[in-house]
C-alpha positions as CSV (number, residue, x, y, z in Angstrom):
1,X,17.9,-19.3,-8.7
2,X,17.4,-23.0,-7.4
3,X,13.3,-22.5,-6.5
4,X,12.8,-25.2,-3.9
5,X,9.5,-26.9,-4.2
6,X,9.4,-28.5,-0.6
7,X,10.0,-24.8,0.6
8,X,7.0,-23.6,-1.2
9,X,4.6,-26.6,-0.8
10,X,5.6,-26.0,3.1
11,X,4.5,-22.5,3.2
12,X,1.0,-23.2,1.4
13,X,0.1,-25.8,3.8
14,X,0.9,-24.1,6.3
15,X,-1.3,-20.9,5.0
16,X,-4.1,-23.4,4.1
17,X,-4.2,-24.9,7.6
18,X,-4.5,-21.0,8.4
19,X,-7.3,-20.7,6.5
20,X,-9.0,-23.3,8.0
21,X,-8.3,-22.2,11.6
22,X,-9.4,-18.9,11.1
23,X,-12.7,-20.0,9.1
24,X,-13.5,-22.9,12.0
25,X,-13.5,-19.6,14.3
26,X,-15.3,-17.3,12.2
27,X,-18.1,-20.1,11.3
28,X,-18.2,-20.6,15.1
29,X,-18.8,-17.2,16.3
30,X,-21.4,-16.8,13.6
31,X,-23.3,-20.0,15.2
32,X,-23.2,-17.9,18.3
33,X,-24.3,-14.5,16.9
34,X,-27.1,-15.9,15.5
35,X,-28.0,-17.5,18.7
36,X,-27.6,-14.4,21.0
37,X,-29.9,-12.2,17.8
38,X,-32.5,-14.3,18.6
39,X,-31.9,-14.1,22.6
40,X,-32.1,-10.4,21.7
41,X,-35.4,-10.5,20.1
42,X,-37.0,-12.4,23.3
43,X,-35.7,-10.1,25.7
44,X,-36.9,-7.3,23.4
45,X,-40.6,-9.2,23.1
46,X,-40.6,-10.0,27.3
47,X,-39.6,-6.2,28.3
48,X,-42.0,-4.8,26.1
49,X,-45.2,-7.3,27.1
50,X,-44.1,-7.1,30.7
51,X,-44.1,-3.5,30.5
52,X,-47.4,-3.3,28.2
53,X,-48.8,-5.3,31.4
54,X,-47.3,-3.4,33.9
55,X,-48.6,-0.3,32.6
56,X,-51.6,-1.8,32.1
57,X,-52.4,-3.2,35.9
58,X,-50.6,-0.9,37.5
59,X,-48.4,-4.0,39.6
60,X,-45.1,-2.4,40.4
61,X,-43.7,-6.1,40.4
62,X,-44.3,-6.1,36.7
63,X,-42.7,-3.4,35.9
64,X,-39.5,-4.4,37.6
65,X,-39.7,-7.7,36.1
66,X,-39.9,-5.2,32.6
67,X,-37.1,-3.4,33.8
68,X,-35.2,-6.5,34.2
69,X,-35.4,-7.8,30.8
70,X,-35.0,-4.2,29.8
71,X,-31.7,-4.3,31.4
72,X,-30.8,-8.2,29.9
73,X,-31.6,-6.7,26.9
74,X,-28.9,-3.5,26.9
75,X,-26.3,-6.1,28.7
76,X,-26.6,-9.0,25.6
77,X,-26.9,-6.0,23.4
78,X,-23.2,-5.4,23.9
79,X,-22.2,-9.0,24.0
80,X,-23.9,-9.8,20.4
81,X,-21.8,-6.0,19.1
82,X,-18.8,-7.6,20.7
83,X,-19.7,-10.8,19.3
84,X,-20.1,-8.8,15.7
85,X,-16.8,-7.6,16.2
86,X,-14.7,-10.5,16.9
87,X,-16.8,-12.4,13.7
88,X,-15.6,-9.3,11.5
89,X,-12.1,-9.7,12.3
90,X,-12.4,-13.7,11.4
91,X,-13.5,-13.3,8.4
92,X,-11.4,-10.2,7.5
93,X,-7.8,-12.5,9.0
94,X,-9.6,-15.6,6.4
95,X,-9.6,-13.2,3.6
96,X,-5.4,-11.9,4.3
97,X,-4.8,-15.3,4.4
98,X,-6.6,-16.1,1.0
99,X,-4.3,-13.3,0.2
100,X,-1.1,-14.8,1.4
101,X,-1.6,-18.1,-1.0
102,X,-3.1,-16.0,-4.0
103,X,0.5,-14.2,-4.2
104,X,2.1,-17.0,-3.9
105,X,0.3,-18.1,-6.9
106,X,0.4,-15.2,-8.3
107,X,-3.3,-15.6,-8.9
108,X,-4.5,-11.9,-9.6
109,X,-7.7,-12.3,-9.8
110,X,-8.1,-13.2,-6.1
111,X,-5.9,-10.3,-5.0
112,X,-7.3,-6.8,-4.1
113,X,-7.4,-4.6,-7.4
114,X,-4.5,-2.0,-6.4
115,X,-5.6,1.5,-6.3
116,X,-4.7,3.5,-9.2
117,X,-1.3,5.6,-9.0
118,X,-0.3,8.6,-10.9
119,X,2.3,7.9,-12.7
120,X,3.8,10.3,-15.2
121,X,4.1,9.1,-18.6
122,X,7.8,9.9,-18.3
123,X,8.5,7.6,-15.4
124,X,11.9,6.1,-16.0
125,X,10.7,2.6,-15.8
126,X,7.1,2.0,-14.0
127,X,4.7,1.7,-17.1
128,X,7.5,-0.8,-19.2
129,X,8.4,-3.0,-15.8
130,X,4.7,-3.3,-14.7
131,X,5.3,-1.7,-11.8
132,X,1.6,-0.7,-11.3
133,X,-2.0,-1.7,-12.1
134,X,-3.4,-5.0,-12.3
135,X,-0.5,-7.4,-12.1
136,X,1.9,-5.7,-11.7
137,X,4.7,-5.4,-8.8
138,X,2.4,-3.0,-6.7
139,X,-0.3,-5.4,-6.7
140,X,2.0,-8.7,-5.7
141,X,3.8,-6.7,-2.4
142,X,1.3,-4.1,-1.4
143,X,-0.4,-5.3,1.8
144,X,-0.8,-2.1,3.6
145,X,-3.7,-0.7,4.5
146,X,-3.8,3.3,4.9
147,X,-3.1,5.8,2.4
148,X,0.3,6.8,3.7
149,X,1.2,3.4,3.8
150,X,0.2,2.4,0.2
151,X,2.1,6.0,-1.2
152,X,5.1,5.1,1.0
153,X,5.5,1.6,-1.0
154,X,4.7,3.4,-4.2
155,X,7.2,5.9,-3.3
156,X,9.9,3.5,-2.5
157,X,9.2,1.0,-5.3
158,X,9.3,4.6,-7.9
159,X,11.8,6.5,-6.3
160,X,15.0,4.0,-5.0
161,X,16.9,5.4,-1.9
162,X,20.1,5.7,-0.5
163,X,22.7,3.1,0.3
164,X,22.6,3.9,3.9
165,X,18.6,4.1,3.9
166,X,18.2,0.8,1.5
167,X,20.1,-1.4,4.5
168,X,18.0,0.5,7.1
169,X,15.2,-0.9,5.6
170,X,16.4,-4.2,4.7
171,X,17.2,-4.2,8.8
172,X,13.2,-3.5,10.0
173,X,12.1,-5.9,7.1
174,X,14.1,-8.8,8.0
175,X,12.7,-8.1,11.5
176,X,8.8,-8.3,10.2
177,X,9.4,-10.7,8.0
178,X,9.9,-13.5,10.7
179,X,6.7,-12.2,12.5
180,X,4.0,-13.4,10.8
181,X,0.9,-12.9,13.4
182,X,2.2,-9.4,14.1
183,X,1.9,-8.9,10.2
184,X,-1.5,-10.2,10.0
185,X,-2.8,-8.1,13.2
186,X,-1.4,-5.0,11.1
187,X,-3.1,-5.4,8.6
188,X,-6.5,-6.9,10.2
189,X,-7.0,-4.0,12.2
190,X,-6.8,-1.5,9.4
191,X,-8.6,-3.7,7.5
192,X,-11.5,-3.7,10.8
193,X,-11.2,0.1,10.8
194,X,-13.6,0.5,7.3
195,X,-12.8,2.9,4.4
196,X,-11.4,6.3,5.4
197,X,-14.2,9.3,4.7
198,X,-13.2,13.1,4.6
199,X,-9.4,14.5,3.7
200,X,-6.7,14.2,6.2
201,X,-4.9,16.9,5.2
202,X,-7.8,18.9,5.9
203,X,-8.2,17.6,9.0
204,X,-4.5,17.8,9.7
205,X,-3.9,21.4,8.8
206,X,-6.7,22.4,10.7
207,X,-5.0,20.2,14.0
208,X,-1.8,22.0,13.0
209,X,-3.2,25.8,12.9
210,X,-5.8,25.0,16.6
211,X,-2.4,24.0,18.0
212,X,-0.8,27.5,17.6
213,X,-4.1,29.3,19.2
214,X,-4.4,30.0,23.0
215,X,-7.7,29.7,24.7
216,X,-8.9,33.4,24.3
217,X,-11.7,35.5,26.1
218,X,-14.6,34.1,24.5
219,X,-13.9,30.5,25.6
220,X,-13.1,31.4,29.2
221,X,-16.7,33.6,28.9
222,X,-18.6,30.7,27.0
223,X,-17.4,28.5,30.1
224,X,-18.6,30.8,33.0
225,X,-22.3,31.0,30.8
226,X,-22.2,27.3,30.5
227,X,-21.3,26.9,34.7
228,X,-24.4,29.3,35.2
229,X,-26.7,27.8,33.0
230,X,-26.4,24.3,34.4
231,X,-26.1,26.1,38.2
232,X,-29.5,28.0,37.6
233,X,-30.9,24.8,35.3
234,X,-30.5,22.5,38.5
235,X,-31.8,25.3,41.0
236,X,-34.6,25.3,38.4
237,X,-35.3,21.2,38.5
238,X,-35.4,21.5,41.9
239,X,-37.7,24.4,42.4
240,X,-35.2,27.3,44.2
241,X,-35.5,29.2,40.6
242,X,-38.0,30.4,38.6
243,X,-37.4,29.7,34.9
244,X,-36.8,32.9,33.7
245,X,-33.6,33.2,35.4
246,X,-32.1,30.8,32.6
247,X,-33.1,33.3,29.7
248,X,-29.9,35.9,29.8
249,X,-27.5,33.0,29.7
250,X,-29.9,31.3,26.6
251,X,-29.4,35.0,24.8
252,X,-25.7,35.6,26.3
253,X,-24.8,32.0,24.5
254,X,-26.8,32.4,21.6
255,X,-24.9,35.9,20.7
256,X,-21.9,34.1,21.2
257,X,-22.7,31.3,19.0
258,X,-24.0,33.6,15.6
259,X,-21.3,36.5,16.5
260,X,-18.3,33.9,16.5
261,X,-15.9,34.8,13.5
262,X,-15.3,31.0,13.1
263,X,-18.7,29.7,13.2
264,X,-19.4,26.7,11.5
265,X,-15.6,25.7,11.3
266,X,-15.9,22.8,13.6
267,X,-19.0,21.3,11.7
268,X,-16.8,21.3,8.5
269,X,-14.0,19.6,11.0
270,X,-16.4,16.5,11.6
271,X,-16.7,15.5,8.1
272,X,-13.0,14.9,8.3
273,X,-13.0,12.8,11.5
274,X,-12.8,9.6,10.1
275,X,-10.0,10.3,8.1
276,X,-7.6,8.9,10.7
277,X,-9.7,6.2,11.2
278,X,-7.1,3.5,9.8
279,X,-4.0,5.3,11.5
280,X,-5.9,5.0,14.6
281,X,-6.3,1.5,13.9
282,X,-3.1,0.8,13.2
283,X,-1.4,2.9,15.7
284,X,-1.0,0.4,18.7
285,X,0.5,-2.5,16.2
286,X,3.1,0.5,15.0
287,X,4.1,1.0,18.2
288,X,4.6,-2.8,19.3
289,X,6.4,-3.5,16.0
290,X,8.6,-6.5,16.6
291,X,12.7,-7.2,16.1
292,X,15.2,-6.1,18.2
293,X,17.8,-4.1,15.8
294,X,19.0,-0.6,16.3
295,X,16.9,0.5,13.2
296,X,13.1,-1.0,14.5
297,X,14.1,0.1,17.6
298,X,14.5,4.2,16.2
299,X,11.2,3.2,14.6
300,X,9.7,2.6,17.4
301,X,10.8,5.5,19.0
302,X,9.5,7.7,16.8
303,X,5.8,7.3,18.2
304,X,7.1,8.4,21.6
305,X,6.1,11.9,22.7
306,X,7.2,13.7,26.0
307,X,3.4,13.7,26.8
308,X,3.3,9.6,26.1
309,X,2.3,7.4,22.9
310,X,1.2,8.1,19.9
311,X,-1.7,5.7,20.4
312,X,-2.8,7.0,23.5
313,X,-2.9,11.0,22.1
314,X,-4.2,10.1,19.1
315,X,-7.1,8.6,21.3
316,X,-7.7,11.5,23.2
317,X,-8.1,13.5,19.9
318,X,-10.5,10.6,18.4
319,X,-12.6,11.4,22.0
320,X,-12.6,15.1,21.5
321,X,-13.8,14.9,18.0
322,X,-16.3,12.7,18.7
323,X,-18.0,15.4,20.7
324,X,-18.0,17.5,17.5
325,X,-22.2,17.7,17.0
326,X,-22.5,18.7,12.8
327,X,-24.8,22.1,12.8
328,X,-27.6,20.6,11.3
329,X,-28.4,17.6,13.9
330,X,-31.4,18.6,15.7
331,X,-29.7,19.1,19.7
332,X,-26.8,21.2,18.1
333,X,-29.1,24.6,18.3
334,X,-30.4,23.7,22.3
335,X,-27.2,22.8,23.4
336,X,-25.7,26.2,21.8
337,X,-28.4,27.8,23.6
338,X,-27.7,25.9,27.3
339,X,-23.8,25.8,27.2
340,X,-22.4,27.3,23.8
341,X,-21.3,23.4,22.9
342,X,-18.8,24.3,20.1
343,X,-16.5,26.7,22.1
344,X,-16.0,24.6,24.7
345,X,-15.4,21.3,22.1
346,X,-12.6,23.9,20.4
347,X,-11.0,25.2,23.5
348,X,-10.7,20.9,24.6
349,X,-9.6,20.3,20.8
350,X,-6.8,23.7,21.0
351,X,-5.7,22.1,24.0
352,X,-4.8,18.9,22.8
353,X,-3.7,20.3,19.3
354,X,-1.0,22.0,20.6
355,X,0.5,18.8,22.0
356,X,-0.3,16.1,19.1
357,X,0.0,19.3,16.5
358,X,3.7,19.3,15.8
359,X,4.3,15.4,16.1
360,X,1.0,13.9,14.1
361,X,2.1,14.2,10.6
362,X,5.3,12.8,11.4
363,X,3.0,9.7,13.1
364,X,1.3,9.6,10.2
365,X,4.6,9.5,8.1
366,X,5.9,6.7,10.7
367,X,2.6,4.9,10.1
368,X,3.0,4.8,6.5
369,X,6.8,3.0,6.9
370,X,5.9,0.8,9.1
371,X,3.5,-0.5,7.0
372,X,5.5,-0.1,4.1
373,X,8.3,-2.4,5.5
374,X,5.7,-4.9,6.8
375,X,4.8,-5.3,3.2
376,X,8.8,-5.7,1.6
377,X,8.7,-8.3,4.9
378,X,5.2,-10.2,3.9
379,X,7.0,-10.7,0.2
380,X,10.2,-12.0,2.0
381,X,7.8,-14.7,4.3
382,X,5.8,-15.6,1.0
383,X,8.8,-15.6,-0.8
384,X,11.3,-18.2,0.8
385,X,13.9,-18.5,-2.2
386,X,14.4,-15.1,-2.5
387,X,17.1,-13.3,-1.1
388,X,18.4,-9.8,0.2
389,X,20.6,-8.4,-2.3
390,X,23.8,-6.3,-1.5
391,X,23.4,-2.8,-2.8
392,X,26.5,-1.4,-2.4
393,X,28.5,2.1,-3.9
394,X,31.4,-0.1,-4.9
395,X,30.0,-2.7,-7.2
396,X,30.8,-2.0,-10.5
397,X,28.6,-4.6,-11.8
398,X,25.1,-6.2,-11.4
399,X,25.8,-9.5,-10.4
400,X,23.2,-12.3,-10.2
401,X,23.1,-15.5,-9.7
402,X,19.3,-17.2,-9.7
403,X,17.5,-14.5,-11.2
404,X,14.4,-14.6,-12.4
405,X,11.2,-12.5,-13.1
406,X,9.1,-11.7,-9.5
407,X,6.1,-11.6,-11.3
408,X,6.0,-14.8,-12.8
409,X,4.8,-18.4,-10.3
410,X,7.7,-20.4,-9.1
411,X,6.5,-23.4,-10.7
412,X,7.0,-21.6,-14.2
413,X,9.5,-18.9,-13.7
414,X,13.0,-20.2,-15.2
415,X,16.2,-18.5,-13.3
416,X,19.5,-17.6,-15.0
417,X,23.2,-16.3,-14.2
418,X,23.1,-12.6,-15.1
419,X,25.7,-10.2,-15.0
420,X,25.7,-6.4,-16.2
421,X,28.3,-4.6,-16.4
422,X,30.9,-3.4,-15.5
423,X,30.9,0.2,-17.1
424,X,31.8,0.8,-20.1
425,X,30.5,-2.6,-21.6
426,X,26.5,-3.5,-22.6
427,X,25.0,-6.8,-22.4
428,X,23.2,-7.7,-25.7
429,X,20.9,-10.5,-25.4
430,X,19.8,-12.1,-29.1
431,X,17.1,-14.5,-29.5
432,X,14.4,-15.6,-31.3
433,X,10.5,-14.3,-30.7
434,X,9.0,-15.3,-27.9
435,X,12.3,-16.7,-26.4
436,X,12.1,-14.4,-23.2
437,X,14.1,-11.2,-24.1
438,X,12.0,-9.0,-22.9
439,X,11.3,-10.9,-19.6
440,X,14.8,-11.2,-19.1
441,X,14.9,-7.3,-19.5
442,X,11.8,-6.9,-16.9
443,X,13.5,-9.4,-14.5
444,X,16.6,-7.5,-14.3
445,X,14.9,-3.9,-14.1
446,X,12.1,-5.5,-11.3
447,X,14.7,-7.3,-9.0
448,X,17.0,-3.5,-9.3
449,X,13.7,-1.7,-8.3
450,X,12.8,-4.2,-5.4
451,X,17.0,-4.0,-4.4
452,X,16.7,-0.2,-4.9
453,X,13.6,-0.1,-2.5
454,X,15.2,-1.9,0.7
455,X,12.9,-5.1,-0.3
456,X,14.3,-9.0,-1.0
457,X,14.5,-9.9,-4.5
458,X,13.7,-12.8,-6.9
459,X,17.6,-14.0,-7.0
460,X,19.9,-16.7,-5.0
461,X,22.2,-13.5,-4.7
462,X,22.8,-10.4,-6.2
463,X,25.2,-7.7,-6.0
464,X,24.5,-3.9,-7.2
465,X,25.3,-0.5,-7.6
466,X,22.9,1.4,-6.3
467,X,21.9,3.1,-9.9
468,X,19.0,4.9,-10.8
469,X,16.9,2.1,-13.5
470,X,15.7,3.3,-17.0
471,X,14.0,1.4,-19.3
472,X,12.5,1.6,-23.1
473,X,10.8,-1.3,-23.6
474,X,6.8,-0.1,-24.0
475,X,6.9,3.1,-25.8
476,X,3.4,3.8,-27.5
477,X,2.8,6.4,-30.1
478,X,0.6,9.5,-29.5
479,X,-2.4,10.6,-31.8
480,X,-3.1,13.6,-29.5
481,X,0.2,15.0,-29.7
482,X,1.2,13.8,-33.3
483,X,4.1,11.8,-32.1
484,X,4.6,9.1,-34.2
485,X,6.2,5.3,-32.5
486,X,9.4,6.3,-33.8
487,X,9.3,9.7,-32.8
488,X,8.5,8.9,-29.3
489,X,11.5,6.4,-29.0
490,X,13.7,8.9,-30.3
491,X,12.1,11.3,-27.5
492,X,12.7,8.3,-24.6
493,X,16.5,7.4,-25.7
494,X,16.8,11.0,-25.3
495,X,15.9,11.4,-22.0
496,X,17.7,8.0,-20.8
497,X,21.4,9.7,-22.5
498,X,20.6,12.8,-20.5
499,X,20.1,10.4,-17.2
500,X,23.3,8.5,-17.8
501,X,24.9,11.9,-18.4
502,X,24.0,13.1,-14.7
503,X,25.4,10.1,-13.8
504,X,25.5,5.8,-14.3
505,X,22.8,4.4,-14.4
506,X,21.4,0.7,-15.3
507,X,19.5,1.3,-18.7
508,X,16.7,-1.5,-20.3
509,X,16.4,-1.1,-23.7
510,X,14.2,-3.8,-25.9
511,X,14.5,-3.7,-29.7
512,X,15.0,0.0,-30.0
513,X,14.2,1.9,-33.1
514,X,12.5,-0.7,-34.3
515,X,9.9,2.2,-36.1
516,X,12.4,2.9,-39.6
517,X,14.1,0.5,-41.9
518,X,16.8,-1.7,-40.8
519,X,19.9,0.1,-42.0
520,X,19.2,3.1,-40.6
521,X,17.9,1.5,-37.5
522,X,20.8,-0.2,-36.8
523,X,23.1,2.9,-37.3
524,X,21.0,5.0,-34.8
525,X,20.9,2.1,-32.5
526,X,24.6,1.7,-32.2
527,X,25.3,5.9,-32.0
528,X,23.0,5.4,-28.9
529,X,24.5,2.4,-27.3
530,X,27.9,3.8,-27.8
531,X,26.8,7.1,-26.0
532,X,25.5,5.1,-23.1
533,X,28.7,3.1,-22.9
534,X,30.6,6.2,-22.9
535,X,28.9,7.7,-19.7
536,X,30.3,4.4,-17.8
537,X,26.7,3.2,-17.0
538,X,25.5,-0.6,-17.6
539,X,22.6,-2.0,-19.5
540,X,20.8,-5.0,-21.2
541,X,20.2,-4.2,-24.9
542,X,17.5,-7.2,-26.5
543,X,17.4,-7.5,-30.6
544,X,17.0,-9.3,-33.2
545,X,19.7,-7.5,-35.4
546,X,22.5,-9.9,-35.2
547,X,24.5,-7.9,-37.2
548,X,24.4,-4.9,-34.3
549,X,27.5,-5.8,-32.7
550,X,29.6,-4.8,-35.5
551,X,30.6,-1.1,-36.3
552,X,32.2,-0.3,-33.3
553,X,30.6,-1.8,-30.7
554,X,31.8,-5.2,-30.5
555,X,34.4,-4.0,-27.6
556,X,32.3,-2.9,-25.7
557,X,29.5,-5.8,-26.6
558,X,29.1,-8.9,-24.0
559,X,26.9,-10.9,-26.1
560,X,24.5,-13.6,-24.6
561,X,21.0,-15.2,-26.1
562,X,18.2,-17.0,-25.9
563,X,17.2,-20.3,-28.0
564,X,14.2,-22.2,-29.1
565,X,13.8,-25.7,-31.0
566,X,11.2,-27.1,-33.0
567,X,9.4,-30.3,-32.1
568,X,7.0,-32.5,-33.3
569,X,3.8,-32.5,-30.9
570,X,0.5,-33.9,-30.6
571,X,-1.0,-31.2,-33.3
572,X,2.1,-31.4,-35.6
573,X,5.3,-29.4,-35.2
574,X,5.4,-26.9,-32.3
575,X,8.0,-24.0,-31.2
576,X,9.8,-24.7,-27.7
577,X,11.9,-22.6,-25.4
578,X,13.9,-23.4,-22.3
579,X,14.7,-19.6,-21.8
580,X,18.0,-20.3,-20.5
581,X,21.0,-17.5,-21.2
582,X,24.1,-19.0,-23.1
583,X,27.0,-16.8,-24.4
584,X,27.3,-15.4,-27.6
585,X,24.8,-14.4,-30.5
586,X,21.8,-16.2,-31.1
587,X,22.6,-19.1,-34.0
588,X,19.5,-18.3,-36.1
589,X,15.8,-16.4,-35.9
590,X,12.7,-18.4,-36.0
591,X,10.3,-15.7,-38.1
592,X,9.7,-17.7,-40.9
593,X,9.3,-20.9,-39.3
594,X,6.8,-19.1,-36.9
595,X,4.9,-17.9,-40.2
596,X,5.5,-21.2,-41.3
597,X,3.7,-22.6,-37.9
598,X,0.6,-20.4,-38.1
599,X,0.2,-21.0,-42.1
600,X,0.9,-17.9,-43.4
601,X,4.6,-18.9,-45.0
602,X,5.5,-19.6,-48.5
603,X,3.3,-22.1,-50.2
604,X,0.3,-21.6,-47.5
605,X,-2.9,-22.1,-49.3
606,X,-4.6,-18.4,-51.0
């Protein structure tokens, strides 16, 4: 891949003069905060002396002047929250911004930590390709902001898709990826929204099974106590009722309240409100998301029920569970006792339940693409020598040209030519240490995961079949089980024959065997290589055996490799590498003359 340094220098000074804007507004609005808190406090000081004084002479015209301030007070109250608000979202839109050069830098110690996945130890490729934990792939693309959005990526990125789904996606992401403030507003307002309390799912299946119950008896009855309470309450107030009219609706709604099979249910419900608060968030930017092909537009539709938006009944919900009162709060028991509070919040919730019921997890689900494509667009935008790749069910052959490892800056990353395949052959890359097998091994498996996942990839072009990725390049042994290294390479190869059996797949295999002696390595290397030839799926093979290809495989064998040289430097000779690909096997290895570098080769002082 030809990286283009204007492209990149571009894009960071067009982030940093972001920056900038955005912190020129946020230190602005703080000026002005601070200003109206202290307007705040003089109201507060002149409303309370004038209404000391007032109280004090007796002067009604102090105690509207009180009033007044009173008043001033409650009205720049709201101005200095909204004021709060607006300086929040400044400083949150400085900090995505931060973001935006950090991964272009791939500086990971400015980047949110990513949240920890679980990821079974037998994942075909995410612990050896890095695709999660601290940086990793997850950490450089994942810009999402709710929890179906961050397992939606996660799913994609671990998981692949179809053909047909992999150019649907590539369709909405192209889309975002040109809209860069409608990105940013995304993710600033999930950001706004604060860290989700309580379990959605909780909250959901509870939405879910309110949505299949009527409004019985006992609402209807709780309702026709409540109207009387309040009838007899103001006949009360205004003296045509004596007060203990009002007792048998107190003791009609009190047996209602403590003889309810349900009781308490809607107390529990409130410690799940906020659970939605980032989808809420969120919401209105879903719905508005920008690009005018068929597949954004379907997306789109999706958050449009026959009883309107998403946005607008997800609000109504947010409103009736906001009237939720928690059991122990000190009004819930007197306004039990005056209008039996909780049936008539539940009947209002049933209500709406049965309208947003059947639709909200499939929001949700919606939510969590939306964001998910925002992101693959994001690393697209940050990402301007990239490309889209072509995964197609008729290549017989990954094809790259440009390719290089997304993990790694631009201003170090070195792109080469790579092609594997077609079936029935194995690319077998030979070099030195430290000459960049295994990187080539991750770049090949990382740009087939981000292909596989409907994202852009770090290539001028490539071409693909849409195979599932394996990979054996980080197997660790296992004191708790008594699996020994070699052991548990045997038990990996294993399962990536059985794969390739189902069906071809692209296979990543880095020194293998490497745990027994070299003869017998060498002859279980090539009975497993030969097996995955045979199932017509392609692979990249890294070793330093350059004696592998012969016994059988050097048909099948498309041999390429990695050099270094050594050079004199400032401190005395020094190892170099250019990790560029060239055909055929490596000319030499450079073990001894690294033991040779570090002083520990023959004639080294004892």
């Amino acid at each position: 891949m030809t990286t283009s340094p204007e492209l990149q220098i571009e894009l960071e000074a067009h982030l940093i003069q972001r920056v900038q804007e955005a912190e020129r507004t946020r230190d602005a609005i703080t000026i002005r905060w601070n200003q109206i808190s202290n307007l705040r406090l003089i109201l507060a000081v002149l409303a309370i002396g004038f209404g000391f004084w007032w109280l004090r002479t007796g002067a009604a015209v102090w105690g509207l002047v009180a009033a007044a301030f009173a008043l001033a007070f409650f009205a720049v109250l709201v101005w200095h929250r909204q004021l709060g608000a607006r300086q929040a979202d400044a400083a949150i839109r400085v900090q995505l911004r931060k973001h935006a050069i950090a991964r272009i830098h791939r500086d990971w110690r400015s980047l949110p930590e990513p949240l920890a996945h679980d990821v079974p130890l037998d994942h075909p490729y995410a612990r050896d390709l890095d695709l999660v934990g601290h940086g990793s792939l997850q950490q450089l693309i994942d810009s999402t902001q709710t929890p179906a959005g961050r397992e939606t990526l996660f799913r994609w990125l671990s998981e692949g898709a179809s053909e047909a789904e992999i150019h649907a996606r590539q369709q909405v992401a192209r889309d975002f990826a040109g809209s860069e403030q409608w990105r940013e507003d995304l993710a600033a307002a999930g950001a706004r929204a604060g860290d989700p309390s309580g379990d959605v799912e909780i909250l959901l299946a509870w939405i879910e099974s309110a949505g299949t119950k009527r409004i019985g008896a006992r609402h209807l009855i709780a309702l026709g106590f409540a109207a009387g309470t309040v009838t007899v309450g103001v006949l009360y107030v205004i003296g045509f009722a004596p007060f203990a009219w009002l007792l048998p609706f107190f003791v009609a709604n009190a047996i209602l309240t403590f003889t309810a099979p349900d009781s308490g249910q809607l107390a529990q419900i409130n410690s799940h409100q906020r659970s939605l608060s980032r989808y809420r968030a969120v919401l209105p930017f879903a719905e508005a998301a920008p690009g005018a092909s068929a597949e954004t537009e379907r997306l789109r539709g999706r958050l449009v029920a026959a009883d309107g938006t998403a946005s607008h009944q997800l609000a109504s919900l947010d409103r009736a569970l906001a009237f939720v009162i928690p059991s122990g709060t000190i009004i819930w028991f007197p306004l039990q006792l005056a209008v039996n509070w909780d049936l008539l919040v539940e009947a209002w919730l049933r209500r709406l339940a049965a309208a947003i019921g059947p639709n909200l997890r499939g929001w949700l689900a919606v939510i969590g693409e939306t964001e998910a494509l925002a992101a693959l667009g994001d690393t697209a935008a940050l990402n301007p020598d990239w490309s889209w790749p072509d995964v197609v069910a008729d290549a017989d052959a990954f094809t790259s040209t440009g390719l290089a490892h997304p993990l790694i800056p631009v201003n170090r990353r070195v792109a080469n030519d790579v092609t594997v395949g077609p079936g029935g052959t194995v690319l077998i890359v030979t070099g030195s240490n430290m000459a960049g097998k295994s990187t080539l091994l991750r770049a090949v498996g990382l740009n087939a995961v981000l292909a596989r996942a409907g994202g852009p990839v770090c290539a001028a072009g490539l071409r693909m079949p849409n195979y599932a990725v394996w990979s054996s390049v980080r197997i660790q042994d296992s004191l708790e089980e008594g699996v020994s290294l070699y052991m548990a390479e045997l038990l990996r190869l294993k399962q990536i024959v059985d794969a390739a059996r189902s069906g071809p797949i692209l296979y990543l295999l880095d020194e293998i065997l490497h745990g027994t002696n070299t003869t017998e390595r060498r002859i279980a290397a090539r009975s497993v290589i030969r097996q995955l030839v045979q199932t017509g799926s392609i692979g990249v093979v890294s070793t330093h055996d350059l004696e592998l290809v012969d016994g059988g495989l050097a048909g099948a064998a498309v041999l390429v490799h990695l050099v270094d040289e050594v050079v004199d430097g400032p401190n005395g000779p020094e190892m170099v590498f250019d990790y560029r690909l060239r055909p055929g096997l490596a000319p030499s290895s450079n073990a001894l003359r690294l033991l040779n570098l570090v002083g520990l080769g023959e004639g080294s002082p004892v």
